[in-house]
C-alpha angles and dihedrals in degrees: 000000000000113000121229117264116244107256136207088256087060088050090052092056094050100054099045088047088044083054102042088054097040085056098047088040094047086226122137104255098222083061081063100059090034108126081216107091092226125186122339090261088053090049091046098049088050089048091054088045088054097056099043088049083049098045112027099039098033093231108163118240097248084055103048094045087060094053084052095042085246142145110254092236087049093059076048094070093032085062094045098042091056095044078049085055100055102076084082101086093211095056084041092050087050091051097048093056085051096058101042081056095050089037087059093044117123110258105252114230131256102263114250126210108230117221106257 
């Protein structure tokens, strides 16, 4: 079965989602997409991109790694370490803000090749 390929409205997702959780981390959004792993708070926060990319836009785990330049098991743990994080009220409280701000976002557009 052939996977579908990653689109611009993916990337368009990503990077609003990258953005929304660099701002609520304080953390500098190009450390996010860095192929270099970084500090644990770095780590964490891309954790936490990948998931919402993952859950509110359904976008599927070979997909997102792409977009993060991952392995597909390692958006996996990513997933499982944030729902493991939830039980703290406060993070959960954090996430929850995240989502209902992501939930809300316009829906991008399909992207449309122009006539040359």
């Amino acid at each position: 079965m052939r996977q579908k390929q990653t689109t611009p409205t993916d990337y368009s997702h990503a990077q609003l989602t990258v953005a929304a959780v660099a701002l609520e981390f304080g953390v500098p959004e190009l450390d996010l997409n860095a192929r270099l792993k970084g500090s644990a708070e770095i780590c964490f926060a891309r954790q936490v991109s990948m998931y919402l990319l993952h859950v509110i836009f359904n976008i599927n785990l070979t997909r997102t790694a792409q977009m993060f330049s991952r392995d597909r098991s390692t958006v996996s743990h990513a997933c499982n370490v944030v729902e493991d994080s939830r039980d703290d009220p406060i993070f959960n409280t954090k996430l929850e803000r995240l989502e209902a701000f992501l939930v809300q976002a316009p829906h991008v557009p399909n992207y449309v090749k122009r006539a040359a």
